[in-house]
C-alpha positions in Angstrom: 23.3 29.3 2.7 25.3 30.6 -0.1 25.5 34.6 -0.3 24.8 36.1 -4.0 25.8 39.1 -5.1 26.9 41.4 -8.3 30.2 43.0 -9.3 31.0 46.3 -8.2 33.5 48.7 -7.5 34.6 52.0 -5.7 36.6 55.2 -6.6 38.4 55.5 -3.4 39.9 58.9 -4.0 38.3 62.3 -4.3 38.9 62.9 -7.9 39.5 66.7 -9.1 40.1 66.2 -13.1 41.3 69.6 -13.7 43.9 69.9 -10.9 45.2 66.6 -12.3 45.7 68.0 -15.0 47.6 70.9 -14.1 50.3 68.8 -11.9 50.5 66.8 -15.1 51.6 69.6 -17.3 53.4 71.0 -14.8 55.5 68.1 -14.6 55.9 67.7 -18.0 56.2 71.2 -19.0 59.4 70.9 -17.3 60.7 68.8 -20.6 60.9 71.4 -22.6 61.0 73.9 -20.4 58.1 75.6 -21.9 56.5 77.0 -18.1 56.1 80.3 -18.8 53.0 78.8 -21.5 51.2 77.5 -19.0 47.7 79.1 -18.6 44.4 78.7 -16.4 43.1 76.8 -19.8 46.2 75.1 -21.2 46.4 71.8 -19.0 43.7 69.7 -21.0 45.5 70.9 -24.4 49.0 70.3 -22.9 48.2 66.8 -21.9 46.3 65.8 -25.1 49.3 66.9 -27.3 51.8 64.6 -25.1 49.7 61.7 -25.7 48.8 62.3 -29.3 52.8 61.8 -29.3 53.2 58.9 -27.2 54.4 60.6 -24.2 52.7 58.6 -21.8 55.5 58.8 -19.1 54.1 62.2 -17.9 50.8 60.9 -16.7 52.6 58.6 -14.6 52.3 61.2 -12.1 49.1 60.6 -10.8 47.7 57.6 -9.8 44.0 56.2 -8.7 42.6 53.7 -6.4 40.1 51.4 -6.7 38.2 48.7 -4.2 36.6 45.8 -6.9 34.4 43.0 -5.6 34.4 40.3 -8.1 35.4 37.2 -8.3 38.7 35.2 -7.5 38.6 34.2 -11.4 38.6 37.4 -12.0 41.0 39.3 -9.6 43.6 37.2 -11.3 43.3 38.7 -13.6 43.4 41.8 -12.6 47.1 41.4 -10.6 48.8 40.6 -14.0 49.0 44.2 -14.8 51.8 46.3 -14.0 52.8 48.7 -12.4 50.7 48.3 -9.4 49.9 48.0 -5.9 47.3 45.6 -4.6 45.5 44.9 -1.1 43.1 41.7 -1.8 41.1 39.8 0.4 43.3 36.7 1.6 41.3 33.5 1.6 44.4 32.6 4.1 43.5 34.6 6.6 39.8 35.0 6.0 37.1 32.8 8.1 33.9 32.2 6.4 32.7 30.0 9.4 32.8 33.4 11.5 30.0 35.6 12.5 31.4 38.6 10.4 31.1 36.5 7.7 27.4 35.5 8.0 28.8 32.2 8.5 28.6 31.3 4.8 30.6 32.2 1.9 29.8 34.8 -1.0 30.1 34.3 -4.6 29.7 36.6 -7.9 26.6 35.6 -9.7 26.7 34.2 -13.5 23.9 34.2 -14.2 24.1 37.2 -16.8 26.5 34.9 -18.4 23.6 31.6 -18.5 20.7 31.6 -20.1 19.5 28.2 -19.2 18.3 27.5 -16.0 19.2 24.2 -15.6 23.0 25.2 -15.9 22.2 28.0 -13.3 20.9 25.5 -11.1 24.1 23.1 -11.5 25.8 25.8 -10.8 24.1 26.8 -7.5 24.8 23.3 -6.9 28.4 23.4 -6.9 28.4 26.4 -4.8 26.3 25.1 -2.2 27.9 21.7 -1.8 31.1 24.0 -2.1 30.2 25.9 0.8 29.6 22.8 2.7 32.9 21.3 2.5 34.6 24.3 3.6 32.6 24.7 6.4 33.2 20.8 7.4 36.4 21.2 7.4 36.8 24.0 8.7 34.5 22.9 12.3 37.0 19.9 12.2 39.9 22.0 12.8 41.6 22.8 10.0 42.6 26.2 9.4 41.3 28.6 6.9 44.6 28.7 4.4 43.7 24.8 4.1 40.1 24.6 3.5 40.2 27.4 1.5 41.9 24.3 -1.3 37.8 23.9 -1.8 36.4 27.3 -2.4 35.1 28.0 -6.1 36.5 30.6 -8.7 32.9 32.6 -8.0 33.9 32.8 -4.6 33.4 37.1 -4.0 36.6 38.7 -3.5 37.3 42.6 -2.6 40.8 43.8 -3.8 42.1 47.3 -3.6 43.9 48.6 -6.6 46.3 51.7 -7.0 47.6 52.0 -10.8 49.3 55.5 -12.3 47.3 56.9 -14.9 49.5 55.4 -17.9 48.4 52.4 -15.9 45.0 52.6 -16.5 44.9 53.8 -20.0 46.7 50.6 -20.5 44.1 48.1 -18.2 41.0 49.9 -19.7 42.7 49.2 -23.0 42.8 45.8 -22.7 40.3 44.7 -19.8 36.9 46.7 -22.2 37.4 45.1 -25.3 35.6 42.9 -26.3 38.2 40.1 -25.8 38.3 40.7 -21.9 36.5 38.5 -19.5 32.6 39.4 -19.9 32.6 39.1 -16.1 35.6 41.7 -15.7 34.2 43.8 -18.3 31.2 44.3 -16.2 33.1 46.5 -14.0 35.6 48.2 -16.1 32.8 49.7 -19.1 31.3 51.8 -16.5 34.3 52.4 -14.7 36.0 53.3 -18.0 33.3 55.5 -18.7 33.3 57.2 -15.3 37.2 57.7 -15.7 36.0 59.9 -18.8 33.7 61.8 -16.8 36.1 62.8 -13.8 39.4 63.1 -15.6 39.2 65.2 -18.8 41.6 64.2 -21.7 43.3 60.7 -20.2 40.7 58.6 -21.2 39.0 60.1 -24.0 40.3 57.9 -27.0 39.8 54.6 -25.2 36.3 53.0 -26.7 35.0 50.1 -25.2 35.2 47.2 -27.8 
């Protein structure tokens, strides 16, 4: 039986805004040489005058990682930004006929995205009889990087993702408006917003479209 679930995702590191902040100007503090200016309350203005002049390359400095579960249509999306490191669940590799797997396969629902339940249903349809030729094929013997050929775009995937700050500002720039996938933008509105909320001043200009 086919496994349902929603998008998600996971801030994987212990995020301290105002500490990042202070590396940052720190760091670019060094450009001009302007150290002895630094105070316990000048980081947030310090990084918010660099990038209200473009100076992105200073944020570059930090990074962040994130585990999304979404869908294989959507994580390629996803890799095409750069620069990056990714760690994604490898449909190669990966057994869906195994116990750890439930035995079945899991896919990202659409139905946010249908509003007629006869589509849904077709859907459902394709994932089911999906599901049942990979697991044919795979109880005949062949191995997982081949009978993976029949696995849908819904099919759940979990990828980890490790982007600099300048990084970010530039997915969250392009991946919340409203020309982004509606599916990918279901993870990256709140993310955006939680971005905001842990790291003062990066994010602050960047409104979903």
């Amino acid at each position: 039986m086919v496994k349902i679930i929603e998008p998600s995702y996971e801030i994987l590191d212990d995020i301290n805004g105002e500490e990042i902040l202070k590396k940052i100007e720190a760091a670019g503090r060094t450009c001009y040489k302007s150290e002895d200016k630094i105070t316990p309350d000048s980081a947030k203005r310090f990084v918010k005058m660099v990038l209200d002049r473009g100076h992105e390359s200073v944020i570059e400095h930090e990074k962040v990682s994130v585990r999304v579960i979404c869908d294989r249509g959507v994580s390629h999306e996803i890799v095409r930004h750069r620069l990056a490191s990714y760690s994604q669940e490898s449909t190669r590799y990966c057994n869906y006929g195994k116990d750890k797997f439930g035995n079945e396969i899991t896919v990202i629902d659409i139905r946010p995205f249908i509003d007629n339940e006869f589509l849904y249903q077709d859907w459902l349809y394709a994932m089911k009889e999906a599901e049942k030729t990979y697991m044919r094929l795979i109880e005949h013997g062949l191995p997982p990087q081949i009978a993976r050929s029949v696995l849908p775009n819904s099919l759940k995937t979990e990828i980890v993702i490790t982007y600099n700050l300048r990084e970010w500002r530039h997915f969250f720039k392009l991946r919340t408006s409203k020309a982004a996938h509606p599916q990918l933008r279901q993870i990256t509105v709140p993310m955006l917003k939680e971005f905001q909320e842990k790291i003062p001043a990066i994010f602050d200009d960047i409104i979903p479209g």
